[in-house]
HTML snippet that shows the backbone in 3Dmol.js (N, CA, C, O; Angstrom):
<script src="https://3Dmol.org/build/3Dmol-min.js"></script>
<div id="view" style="width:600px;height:400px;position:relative"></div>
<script>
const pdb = `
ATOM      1  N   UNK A   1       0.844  -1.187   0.000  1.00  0.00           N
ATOM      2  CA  UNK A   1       0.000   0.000   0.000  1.00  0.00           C
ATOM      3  C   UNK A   1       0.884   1.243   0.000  1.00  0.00           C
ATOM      4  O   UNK A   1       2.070   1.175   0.324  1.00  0.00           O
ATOM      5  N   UNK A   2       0.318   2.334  -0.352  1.00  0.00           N
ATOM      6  CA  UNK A   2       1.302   3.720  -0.538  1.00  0.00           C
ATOM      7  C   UNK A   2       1.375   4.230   0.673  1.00  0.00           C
ATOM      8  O   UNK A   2       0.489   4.484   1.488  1.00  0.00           O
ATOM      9  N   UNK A   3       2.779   4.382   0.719  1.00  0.00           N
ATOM     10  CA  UNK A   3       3.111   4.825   1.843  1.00  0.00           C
ATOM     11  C   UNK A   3       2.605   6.389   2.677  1.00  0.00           C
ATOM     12  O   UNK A   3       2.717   6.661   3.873  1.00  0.00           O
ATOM     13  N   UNK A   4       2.066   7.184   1.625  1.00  0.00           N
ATOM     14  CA  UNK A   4       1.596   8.351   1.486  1.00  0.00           C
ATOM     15  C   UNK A   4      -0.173   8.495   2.538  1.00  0.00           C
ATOM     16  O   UNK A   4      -0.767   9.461   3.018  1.00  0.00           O
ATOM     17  N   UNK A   5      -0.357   7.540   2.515  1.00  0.00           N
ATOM     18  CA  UNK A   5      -1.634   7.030   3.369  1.00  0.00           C
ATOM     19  C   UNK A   5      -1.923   6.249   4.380  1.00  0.00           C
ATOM     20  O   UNK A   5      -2.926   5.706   4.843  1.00  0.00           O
ATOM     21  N   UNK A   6      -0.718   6.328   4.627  1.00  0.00           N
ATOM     22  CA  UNK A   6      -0.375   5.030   6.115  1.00  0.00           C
ATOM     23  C   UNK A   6       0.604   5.898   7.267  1.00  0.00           C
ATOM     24  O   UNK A   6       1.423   5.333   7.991  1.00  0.00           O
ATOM     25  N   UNK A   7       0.320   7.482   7.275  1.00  0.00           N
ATOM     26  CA  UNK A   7       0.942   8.366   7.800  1.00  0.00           C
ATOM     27  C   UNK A   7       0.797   8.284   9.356  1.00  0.00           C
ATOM     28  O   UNK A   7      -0.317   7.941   9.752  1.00  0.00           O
ATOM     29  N   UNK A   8       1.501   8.478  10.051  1.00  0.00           N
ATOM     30  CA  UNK A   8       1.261   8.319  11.765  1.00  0.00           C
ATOM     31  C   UNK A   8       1.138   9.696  12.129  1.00  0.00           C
ATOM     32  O   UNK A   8       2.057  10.440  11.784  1.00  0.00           O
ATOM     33  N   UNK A   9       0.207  10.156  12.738  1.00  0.00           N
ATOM     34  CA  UNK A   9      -0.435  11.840  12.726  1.00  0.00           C
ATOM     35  C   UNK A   9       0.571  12.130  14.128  1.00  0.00           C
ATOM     36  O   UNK A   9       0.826  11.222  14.919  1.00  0.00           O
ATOM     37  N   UNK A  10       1.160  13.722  14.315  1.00  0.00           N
ATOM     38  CA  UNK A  10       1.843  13.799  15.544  1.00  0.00           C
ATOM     39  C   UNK A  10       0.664  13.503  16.607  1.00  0.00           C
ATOM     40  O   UNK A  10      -0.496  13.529  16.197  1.00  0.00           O
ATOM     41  N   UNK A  11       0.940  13.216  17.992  1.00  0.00           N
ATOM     42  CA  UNK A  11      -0.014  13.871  19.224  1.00  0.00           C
ATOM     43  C   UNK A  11      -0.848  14.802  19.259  1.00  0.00           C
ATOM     44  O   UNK A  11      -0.365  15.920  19.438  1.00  0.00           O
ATOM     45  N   UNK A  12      -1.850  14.735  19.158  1.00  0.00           N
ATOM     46  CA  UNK A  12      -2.166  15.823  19.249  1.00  0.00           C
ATOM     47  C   UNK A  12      -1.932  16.687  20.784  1.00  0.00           C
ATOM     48  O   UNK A  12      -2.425  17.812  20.865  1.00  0.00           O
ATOM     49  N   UNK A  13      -1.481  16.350  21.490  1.00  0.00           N
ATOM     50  CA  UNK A  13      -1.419  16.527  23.001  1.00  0.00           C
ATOM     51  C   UNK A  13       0.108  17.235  23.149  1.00  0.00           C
ATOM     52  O   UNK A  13       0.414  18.036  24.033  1.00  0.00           O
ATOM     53  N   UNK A  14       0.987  16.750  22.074  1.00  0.00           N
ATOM     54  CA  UNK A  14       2.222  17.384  22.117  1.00  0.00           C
ATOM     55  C   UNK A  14       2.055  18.594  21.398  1.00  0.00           C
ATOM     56  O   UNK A  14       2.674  19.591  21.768  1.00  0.00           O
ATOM     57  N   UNK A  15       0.987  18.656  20.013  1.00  0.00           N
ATOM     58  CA  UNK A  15       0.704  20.069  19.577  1.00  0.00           C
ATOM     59  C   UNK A  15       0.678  21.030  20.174  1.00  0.00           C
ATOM     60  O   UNK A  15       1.197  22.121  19.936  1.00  0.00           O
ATOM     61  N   UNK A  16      -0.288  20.497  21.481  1.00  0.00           N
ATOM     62  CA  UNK A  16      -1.141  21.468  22.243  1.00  0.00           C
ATOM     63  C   UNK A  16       0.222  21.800  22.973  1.00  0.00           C
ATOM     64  O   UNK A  16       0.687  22.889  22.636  1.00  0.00           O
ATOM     65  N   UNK A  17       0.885  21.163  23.810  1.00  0.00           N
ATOM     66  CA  UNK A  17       1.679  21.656  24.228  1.00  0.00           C
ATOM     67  C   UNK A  17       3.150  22.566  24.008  1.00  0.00           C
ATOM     68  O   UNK A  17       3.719  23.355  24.762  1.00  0.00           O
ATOM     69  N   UNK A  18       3.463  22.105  22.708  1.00  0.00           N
ATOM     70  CA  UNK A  18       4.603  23.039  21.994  1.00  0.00           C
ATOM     71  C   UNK A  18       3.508  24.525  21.094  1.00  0.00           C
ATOM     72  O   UNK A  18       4.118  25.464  20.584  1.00  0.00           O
ATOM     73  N   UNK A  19       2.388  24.489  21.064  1.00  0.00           N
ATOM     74  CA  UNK A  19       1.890  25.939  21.043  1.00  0.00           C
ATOM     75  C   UNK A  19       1.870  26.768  22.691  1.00  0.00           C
ATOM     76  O   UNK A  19       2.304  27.920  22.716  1.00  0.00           O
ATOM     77  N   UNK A  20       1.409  26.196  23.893  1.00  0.00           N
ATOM     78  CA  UNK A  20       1.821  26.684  24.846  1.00  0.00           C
ATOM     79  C   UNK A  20       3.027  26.889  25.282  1.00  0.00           C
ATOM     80  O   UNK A  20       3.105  28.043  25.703  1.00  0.00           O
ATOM     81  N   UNK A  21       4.067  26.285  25.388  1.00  0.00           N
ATOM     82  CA  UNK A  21       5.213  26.409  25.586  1.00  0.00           C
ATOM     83  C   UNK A  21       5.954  27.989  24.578  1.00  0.00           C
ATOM     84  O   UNK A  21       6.302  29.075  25.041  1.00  0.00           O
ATOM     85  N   UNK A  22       5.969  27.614  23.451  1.00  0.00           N
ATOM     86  CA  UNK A  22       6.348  28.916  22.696  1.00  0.00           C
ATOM     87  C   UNK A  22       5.940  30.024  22.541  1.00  0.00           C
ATOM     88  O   UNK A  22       6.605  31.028  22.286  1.00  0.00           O
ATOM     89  N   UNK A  23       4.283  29.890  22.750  1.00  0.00           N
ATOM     90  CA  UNK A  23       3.859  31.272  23.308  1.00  0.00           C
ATOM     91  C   UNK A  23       4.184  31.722  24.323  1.00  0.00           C
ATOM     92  O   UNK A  23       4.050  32.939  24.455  1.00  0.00           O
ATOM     93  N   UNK A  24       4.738  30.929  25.444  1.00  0.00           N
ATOM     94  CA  UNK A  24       5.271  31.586  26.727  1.00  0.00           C
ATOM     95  C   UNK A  24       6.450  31.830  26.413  1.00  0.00           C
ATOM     96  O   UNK A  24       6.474  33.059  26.488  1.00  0.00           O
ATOM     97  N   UNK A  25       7.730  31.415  26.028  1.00  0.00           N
ATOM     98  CA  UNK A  25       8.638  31.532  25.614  1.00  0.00           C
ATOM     99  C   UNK A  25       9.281  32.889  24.947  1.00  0.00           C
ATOM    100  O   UNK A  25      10.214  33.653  25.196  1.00  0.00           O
ATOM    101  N   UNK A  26       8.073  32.730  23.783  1.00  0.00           N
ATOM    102  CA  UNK A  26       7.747  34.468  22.964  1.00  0.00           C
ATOM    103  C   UNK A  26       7.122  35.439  23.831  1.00  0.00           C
ATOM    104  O   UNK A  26       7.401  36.636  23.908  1.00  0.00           O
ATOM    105  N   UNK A  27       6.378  34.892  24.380  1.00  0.00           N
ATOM    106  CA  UNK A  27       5.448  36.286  25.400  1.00  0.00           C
ATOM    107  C   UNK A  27       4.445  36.694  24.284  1.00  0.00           C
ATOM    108  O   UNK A  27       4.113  37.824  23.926  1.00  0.00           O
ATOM    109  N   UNK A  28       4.078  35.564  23.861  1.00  0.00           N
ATOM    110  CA  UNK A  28       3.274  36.426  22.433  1.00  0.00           C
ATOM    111  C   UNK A  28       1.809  36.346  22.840  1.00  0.00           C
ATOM    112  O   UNK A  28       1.170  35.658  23.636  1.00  0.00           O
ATOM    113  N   UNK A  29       1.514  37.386  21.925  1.00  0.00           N
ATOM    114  CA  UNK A  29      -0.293  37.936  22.647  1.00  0.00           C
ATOM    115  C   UNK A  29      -1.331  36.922  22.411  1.00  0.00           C
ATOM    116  O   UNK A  29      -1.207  36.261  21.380  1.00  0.00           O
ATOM    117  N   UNK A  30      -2.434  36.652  23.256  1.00  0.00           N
ATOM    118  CA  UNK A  30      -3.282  36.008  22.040  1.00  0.00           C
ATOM    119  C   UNK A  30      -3.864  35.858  20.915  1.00  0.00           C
ATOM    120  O   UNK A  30      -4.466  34.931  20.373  1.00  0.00           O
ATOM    121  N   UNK A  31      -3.586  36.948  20.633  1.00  0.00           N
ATOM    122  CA  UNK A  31      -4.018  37.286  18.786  1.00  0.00           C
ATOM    123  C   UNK A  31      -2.918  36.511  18.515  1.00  0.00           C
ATOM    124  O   UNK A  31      -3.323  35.812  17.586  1.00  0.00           O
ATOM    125  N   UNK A  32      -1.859  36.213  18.722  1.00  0.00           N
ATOM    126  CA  UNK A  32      -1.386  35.495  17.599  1.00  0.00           C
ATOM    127  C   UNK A  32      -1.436  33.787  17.064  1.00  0.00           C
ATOM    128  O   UNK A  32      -1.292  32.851  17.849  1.00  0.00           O
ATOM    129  N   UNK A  33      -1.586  33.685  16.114  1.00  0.00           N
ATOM    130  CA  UNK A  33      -1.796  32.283  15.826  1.00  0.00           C
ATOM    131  C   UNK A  33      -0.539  31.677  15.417  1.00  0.00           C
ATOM    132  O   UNK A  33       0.279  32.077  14.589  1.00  0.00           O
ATOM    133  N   UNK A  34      -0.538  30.705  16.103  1.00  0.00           N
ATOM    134  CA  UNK A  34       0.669  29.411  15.787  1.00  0.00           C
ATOM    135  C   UNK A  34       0.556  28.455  15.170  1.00  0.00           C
ATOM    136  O   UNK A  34      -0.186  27.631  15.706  1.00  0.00           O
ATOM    137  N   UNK A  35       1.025  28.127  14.116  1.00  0.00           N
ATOM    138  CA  UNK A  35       1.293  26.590  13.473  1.00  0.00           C
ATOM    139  C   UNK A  35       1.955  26.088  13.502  1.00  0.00           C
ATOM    140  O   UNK A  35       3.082  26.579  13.574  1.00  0.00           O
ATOM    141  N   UNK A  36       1.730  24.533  13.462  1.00  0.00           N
ATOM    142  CA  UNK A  36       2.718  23.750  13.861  1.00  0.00           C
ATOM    143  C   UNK A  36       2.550  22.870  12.716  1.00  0.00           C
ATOM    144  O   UNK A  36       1.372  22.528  12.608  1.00  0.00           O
ATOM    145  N   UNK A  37       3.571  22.216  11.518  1.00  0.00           N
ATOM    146  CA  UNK A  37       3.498  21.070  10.956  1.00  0.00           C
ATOM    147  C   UNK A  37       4.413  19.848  10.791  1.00  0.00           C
ATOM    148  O   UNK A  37       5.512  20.004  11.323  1.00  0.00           O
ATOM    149  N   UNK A  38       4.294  19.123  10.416  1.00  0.00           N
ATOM    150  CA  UNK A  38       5.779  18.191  10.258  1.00  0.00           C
ATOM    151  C   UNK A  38       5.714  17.584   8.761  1.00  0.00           C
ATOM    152  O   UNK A  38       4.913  16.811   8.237  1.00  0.00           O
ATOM    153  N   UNK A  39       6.659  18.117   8.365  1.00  0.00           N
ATOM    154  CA  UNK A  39       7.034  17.301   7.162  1.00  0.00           C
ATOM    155  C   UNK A  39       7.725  16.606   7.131  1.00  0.00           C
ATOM    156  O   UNK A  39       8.589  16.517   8.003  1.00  0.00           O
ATOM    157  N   UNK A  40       7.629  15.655   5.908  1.00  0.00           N
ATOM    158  CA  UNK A  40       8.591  14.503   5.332  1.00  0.00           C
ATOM    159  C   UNK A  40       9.275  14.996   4.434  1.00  0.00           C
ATOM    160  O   UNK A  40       8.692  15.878   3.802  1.00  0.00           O
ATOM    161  N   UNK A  41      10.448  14.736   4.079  1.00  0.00           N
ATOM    162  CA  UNK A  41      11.738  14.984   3.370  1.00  0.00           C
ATOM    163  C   UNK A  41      12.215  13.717   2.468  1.00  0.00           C
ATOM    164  O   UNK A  41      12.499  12.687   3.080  1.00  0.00           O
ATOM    165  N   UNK A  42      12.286  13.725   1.499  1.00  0.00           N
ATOM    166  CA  UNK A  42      12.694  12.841   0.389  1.00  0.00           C
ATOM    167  C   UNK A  42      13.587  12.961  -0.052  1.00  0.00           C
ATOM    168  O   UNK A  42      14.204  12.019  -0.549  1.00  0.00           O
ATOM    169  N   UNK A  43      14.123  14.524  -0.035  1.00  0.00           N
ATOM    170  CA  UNK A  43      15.205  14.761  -0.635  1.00  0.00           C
ATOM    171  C   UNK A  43      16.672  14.494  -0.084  1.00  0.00           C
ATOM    172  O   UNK A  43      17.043  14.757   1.060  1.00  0.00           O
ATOM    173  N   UNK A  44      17.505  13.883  -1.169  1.00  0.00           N
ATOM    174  CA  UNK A  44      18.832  13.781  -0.836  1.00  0.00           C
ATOM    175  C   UNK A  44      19.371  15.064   0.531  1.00  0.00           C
ATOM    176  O   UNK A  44      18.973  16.218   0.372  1.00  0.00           O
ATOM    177  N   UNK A  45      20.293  14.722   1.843  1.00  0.00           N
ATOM    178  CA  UNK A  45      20.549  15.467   2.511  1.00  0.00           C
ATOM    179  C   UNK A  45      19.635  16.602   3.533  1.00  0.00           C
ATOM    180  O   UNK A  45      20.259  17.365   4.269  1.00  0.00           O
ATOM    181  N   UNK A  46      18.603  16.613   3.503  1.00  0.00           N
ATOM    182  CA  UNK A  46      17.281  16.762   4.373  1.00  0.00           C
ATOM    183  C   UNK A  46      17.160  15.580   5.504  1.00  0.00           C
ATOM    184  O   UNK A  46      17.470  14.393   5.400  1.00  0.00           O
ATOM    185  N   UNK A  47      16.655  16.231   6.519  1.00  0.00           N
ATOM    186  CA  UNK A  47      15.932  15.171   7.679  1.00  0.00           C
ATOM    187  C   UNK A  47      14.541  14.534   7.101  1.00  0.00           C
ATOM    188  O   UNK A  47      13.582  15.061   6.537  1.00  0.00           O
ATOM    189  N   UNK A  48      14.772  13.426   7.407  1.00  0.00           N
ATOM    190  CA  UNK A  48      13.765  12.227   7.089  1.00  0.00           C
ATOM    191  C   UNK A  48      12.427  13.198   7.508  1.00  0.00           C
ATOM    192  O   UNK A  48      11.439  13.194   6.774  1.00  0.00           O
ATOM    193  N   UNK A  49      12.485  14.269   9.100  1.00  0.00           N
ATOM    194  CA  UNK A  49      10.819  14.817   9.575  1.00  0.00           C
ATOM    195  C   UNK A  49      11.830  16.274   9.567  1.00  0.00           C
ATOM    196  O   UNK A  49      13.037  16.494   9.661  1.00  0.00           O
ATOM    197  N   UNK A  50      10.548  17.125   9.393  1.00  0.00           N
ATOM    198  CA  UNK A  50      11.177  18.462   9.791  1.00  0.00           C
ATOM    199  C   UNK A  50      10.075  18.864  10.409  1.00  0.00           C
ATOM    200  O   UNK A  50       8.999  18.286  10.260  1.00  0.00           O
ATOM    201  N   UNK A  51      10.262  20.004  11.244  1.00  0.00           N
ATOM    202  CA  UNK A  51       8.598  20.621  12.648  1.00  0.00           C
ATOM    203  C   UNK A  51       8.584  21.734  12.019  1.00  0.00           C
ATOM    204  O   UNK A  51       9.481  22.446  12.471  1.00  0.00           O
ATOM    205  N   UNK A  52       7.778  22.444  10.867  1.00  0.00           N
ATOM    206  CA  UNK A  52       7.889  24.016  10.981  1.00  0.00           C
ATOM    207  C   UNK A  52       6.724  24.442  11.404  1.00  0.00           C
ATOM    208  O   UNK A  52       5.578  24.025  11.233  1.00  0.00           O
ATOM    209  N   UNK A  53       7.444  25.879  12.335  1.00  0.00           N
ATOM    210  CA  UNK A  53       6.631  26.492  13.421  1.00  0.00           C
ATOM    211  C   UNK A  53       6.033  27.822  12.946  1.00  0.00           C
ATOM    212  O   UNK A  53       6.965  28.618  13.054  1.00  0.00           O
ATOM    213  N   UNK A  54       5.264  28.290  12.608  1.00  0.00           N
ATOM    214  CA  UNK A  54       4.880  29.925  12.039  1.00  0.00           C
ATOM    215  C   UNK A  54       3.718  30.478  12.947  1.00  0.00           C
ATOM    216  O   UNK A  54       2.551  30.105  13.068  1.00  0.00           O
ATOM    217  N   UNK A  55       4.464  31.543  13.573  1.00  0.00           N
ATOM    218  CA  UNK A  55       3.952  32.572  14.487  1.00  0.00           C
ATOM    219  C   UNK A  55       2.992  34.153  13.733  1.00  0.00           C
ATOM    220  O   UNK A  55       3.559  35.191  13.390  1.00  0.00           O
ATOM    221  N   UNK A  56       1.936  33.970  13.673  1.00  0.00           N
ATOM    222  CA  UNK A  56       1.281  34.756  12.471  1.00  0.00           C
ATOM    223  C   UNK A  56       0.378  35.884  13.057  1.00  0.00           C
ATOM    224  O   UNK A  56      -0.844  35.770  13.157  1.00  0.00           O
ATOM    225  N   UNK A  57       1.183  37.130  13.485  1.00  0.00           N
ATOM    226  CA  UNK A  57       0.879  38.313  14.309  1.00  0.00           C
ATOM    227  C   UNK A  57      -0.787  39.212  13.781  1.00  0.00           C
ATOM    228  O   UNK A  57      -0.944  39.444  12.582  1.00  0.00           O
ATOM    229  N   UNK A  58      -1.501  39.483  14.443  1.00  0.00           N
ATOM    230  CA  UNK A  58      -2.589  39.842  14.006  1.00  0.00           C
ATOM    231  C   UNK A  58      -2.207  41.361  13.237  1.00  0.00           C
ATOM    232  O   UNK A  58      -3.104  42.025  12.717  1.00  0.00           O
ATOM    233  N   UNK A  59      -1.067  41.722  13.236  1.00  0.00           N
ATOM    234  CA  UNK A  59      -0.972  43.179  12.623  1.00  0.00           C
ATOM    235  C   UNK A  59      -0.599  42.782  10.877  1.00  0.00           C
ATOM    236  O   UNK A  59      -0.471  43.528   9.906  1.00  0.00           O
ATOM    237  N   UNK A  60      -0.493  41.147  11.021  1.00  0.00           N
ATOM    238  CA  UNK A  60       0.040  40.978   9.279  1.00  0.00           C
ATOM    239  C   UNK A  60       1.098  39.847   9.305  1.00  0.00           C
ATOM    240  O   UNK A  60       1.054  38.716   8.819  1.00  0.00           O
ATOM    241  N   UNK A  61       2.456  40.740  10.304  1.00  0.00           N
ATOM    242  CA  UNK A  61       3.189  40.085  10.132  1.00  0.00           C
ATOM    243  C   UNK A  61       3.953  38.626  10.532  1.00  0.00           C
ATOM    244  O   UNK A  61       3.870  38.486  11.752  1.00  0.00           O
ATOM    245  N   UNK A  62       4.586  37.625   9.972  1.00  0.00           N
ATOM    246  CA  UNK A  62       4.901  36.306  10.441  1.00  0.00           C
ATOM    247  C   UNK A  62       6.126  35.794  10.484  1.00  0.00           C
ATOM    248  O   UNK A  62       6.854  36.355   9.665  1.00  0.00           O
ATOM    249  N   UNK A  63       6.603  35.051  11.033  1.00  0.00           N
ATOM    250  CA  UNK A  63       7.685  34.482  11.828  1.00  0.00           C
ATOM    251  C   UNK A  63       7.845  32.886  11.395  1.00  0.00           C
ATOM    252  O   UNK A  63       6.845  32.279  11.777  1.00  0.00           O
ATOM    253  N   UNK A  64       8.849  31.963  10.675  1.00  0.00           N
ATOM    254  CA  UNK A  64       9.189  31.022  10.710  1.00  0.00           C
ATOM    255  C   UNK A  64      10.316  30.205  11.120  1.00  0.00           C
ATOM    256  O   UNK A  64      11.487  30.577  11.043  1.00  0.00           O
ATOM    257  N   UNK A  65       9.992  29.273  11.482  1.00  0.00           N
ATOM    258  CA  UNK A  65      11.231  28.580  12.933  1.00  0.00           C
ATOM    259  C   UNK A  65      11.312  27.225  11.912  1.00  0.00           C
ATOM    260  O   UNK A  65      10.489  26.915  11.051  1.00  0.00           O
ATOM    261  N   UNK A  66      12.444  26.585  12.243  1.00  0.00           N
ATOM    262  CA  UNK A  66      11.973  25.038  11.925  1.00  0.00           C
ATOM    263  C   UNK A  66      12.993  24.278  12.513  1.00  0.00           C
ATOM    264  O   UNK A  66      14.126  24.750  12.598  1.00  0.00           O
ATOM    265  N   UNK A  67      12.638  22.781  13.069  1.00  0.00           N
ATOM    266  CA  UNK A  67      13.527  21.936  13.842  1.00  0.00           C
ATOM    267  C   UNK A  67      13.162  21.126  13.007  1.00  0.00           C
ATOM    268  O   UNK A  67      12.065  20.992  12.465  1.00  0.00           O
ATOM    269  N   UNK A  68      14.513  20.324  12.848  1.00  0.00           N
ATOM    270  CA  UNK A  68      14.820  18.640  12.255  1.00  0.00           C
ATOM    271  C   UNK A  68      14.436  17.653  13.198  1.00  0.00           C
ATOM    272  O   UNK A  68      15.043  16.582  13.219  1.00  0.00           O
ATOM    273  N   UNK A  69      13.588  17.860  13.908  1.00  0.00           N
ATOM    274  CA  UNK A  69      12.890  16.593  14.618  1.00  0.00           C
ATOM    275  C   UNK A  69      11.285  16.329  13.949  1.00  0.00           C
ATOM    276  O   UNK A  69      10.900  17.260  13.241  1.00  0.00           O
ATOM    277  N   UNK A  70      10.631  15.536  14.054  1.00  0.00           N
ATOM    278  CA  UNK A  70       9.339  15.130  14.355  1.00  0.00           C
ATOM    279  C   UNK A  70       8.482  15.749  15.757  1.00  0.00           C
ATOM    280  O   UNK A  70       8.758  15.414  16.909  1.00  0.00           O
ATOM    281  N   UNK A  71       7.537  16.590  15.426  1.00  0.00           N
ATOM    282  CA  UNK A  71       6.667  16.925  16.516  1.00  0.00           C
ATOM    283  C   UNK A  71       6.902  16.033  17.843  1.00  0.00           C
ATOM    284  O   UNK A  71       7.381  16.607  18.821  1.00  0.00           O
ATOM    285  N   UNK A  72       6.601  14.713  17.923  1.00  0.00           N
ATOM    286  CA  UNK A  72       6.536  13.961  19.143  1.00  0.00           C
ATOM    287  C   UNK A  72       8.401  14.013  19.407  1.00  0.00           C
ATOM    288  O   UNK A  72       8.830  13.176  20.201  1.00  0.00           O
ATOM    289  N   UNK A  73       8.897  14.477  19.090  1.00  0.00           N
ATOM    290  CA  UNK A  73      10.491  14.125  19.312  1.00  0.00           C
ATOM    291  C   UNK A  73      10.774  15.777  20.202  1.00  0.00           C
ATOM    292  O   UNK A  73      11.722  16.146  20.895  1.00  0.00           O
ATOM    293  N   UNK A  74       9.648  16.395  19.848  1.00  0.00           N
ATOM    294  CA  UNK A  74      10.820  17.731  20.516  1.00  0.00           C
ATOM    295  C   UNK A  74      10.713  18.030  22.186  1.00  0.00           C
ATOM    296  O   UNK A  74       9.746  17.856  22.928  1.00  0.00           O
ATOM    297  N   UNK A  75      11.357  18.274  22.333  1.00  0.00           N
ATOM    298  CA  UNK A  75      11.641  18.574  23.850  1.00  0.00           C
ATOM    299  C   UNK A  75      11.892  19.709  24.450  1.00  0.00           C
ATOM    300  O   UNK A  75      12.307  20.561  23.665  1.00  0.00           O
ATOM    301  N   UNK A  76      11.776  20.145  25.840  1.00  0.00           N
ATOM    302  CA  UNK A  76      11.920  21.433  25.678  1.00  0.00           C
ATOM    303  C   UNK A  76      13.202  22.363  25.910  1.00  0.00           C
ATOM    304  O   UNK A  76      13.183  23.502  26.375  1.00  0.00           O
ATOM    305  N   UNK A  77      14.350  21.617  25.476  1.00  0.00           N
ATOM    306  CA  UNK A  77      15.671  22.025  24.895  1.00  0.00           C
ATOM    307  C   UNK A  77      15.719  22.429  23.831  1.00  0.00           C
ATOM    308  O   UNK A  77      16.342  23.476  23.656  1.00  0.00           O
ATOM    309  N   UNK A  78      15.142  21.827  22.800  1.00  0.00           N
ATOM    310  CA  UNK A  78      14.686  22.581  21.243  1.00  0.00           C
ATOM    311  C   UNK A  78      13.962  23.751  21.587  1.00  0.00           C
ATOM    312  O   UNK A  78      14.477  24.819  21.257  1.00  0.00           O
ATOM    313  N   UNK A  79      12.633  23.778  22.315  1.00  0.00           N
ATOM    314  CA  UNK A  79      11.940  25.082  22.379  1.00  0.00           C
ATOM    315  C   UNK A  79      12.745  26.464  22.768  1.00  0.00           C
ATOM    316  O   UNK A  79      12.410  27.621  22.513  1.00  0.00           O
ATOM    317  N   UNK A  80      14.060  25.925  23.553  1.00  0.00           N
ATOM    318  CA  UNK A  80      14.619  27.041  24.022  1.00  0.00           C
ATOM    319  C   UNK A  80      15.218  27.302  23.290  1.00  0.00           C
ATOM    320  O   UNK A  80      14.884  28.346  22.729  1.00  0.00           O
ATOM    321  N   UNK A  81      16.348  26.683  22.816  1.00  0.00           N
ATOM    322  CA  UNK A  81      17.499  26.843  21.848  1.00  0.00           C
ATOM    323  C   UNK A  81      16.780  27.180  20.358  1.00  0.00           C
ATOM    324  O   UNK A  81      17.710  27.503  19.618  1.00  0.00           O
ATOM    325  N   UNK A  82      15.901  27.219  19.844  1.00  0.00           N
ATOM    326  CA  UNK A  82      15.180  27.740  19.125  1.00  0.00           C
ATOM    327  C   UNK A  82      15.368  29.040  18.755  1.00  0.00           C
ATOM    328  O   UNK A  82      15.834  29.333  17.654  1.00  0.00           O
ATOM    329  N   UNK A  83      14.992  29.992  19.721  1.00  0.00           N
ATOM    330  CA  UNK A  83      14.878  31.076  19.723  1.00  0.00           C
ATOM    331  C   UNK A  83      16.546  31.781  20.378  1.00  0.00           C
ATOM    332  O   UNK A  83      16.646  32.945  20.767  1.00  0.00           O
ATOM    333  N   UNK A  84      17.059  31.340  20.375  1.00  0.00           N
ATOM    334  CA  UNK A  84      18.288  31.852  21.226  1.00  0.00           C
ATOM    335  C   UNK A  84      19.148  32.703  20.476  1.00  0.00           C
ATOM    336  O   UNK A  84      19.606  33.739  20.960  1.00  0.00           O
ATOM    337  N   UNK A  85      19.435  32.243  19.098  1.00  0.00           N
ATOM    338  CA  UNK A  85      19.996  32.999  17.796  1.00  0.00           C
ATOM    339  C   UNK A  85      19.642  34.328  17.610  1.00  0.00           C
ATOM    340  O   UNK A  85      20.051  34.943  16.625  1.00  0.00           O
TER     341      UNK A  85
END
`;
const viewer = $3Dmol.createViewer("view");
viewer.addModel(pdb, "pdb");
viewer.setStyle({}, {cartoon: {color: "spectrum"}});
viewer.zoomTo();
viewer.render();
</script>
C-alpha cells in the first residue's frame, strides 16, 4: 500500500503543548496564531521529519522557525534553543 496514506499523525497533546510552551517563551499575545506542521523529506541530505513552526501576528506580520525533529520528538531544549539565535 502507498506509503503516502499510512501516515502516523503527531499527538495531538504534544501540539497542544509546543503551542503553549512557545507562546510563553515568545510572550506572544493572544491574537497570535501558531502553526505547527511536520514534514517529510525525500530529498537527498534533508531530515527524514522536519517541525515548521509559524507565528502569524494579528498586525500581518509572520515568523518562521523550523527543527529537524518530528513533533513527538521535541523537547523542551529545542523550544529554548530555538529562539536563542
Amino acid at each position: 500500500m502507498n506509503d503516502m496514506f499510512n501516515k502516523k499523525k503527531a499527538n495531538p497533546e504534544n501540539i497542544r503543548y509546543l503551542k503553549e510552551a512557545i507562546s510563553k517563551e515568545l510572550k506572544l499575545p493572544k491574537t497570535t496564531i501558531l502553526s505547527i506542521a511536520e514534514l517529510s523529506c525525500h530529498e537527498p541530505g534533508c531530515p527524514p521529519k522536519e517541525t515548521v513552526i509559524t507565528a502569524n501576528a494579528i498586525n500581518g506580520k509572520s515568523k518562521t522557525w523550523k527543527i529537524e525533529k518530528s513533533i513527538d520528538a521535541i523537547d523542551n531544549f529545542d523550544i529554548e534553543n530555538l529562539f536563542k539565535y
